[in-house]
C-alpha positions as CSV (number, residue, x, y, z in Angstrom):
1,X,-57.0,61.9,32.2
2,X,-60.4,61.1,32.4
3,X,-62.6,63.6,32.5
4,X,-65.4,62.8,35.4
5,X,-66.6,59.5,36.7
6,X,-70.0,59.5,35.3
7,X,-68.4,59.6,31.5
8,X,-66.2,56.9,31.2
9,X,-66.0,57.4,27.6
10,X,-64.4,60.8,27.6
11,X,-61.1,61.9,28.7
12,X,-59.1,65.2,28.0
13,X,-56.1,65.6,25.8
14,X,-53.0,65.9,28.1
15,X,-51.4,68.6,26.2
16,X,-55.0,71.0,26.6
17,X,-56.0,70.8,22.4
18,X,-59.0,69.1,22.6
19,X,-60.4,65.6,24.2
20,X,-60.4,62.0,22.8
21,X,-64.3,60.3,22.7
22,X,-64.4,56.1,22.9
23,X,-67.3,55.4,20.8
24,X,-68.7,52.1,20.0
25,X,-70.4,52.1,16.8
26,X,-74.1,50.0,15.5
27,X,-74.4,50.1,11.8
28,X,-77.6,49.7,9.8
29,X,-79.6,51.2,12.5
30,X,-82.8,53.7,11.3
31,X,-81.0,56.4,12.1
32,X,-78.3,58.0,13.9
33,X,-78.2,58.8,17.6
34,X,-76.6,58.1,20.9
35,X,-78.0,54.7,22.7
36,X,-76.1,55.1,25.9
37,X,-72.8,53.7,27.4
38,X,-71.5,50.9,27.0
39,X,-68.3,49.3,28.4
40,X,-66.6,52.3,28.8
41,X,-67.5,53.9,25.5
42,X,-70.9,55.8,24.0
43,X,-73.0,53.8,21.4
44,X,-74.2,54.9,18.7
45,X,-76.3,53.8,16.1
46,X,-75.4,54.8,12.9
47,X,-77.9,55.1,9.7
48,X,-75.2,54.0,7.5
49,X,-73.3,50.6,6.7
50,X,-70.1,49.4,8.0
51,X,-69.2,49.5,4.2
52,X,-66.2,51.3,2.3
53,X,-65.6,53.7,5.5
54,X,-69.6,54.6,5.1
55,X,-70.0,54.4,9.2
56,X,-67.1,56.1,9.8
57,X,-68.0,59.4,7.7
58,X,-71.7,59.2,8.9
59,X,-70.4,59.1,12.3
60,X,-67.5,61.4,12.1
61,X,-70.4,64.0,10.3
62,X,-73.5,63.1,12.8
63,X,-71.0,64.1,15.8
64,X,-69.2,67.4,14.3
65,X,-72.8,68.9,13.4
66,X,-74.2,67.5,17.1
67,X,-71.6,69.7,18.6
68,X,-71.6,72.3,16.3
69,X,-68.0,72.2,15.5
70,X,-66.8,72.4,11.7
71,X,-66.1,69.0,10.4
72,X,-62.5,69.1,10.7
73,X,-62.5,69.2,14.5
74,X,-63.9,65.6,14.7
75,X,-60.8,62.6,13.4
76,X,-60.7,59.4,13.6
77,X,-57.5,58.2,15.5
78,X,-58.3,54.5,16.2
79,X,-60.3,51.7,15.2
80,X,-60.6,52.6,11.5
81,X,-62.0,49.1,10.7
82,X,-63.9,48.2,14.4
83,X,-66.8,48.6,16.0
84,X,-64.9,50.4,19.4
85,X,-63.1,54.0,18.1
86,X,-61.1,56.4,19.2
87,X,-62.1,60.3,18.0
88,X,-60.4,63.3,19.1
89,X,-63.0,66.2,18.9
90,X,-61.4,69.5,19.0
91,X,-63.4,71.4,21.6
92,X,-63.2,72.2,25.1
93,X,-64.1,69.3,27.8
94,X,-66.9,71.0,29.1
95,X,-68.4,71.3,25.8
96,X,-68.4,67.6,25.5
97,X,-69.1,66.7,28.6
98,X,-72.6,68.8,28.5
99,X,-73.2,67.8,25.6
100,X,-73.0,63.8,26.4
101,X,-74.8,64.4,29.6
102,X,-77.7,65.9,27.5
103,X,-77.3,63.2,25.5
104,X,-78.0,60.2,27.6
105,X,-80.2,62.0,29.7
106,X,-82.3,62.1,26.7
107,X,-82.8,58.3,28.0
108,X,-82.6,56.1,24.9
109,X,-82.1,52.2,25.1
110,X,-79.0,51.8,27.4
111,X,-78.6,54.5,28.6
């Protein structure tokens, strides 16, 4: 279920462990940060290319240190080899959510 209108991109684990993030990645970019939402899912711009699972490492990294959370509690689940993932980040939903909301309040491009 999703967890508030004004974040389309996050929505809480049915069974309570955790909450699943729709990302939308841009490699190459100078570095890594948020850049809004985006057709239901967060941007981000990744300092890293789309090359031997590169952007997927540098984004499942960027995100778990963002949050503070060990590196285990951020996985890919979907769209291993796409631009538009899936992550399941094992925190609590109001964790995220603040966190996002900080985020694009921080006002980058498209946001």
């Amino acid at each position: 279920m999703p967890a508030d209108a004004d974040l389309p991109c996050l929505t809480v684990d049915r069974s309570g462990a955790g909450c699943e993030l729709r990302v939308q990645v841009v490699p190459n970019a100078g570095r890594t940060a948020v850049a809004g939402v985006h057709d239901g899912a967060l941007r981000v711009r990744l300092a890293a290319p789309a090359i031997e699972g590169r952007a997927n490492a540098e984004l499942l990294q960027w995100l778990a240190r963002a949050l503070g959370l060990p590196r285990r509690a951020v996985t890919l689940v979907g769209g291993e080899l796409s631009r538009r993932k899936r992550l399941h980040v094992d925190c609590g939903p109001d964790h995220l959510a603040t966190w996002l909301r900080a985020q694009l309040a921080a006002g980058g491009p498209g946001s």
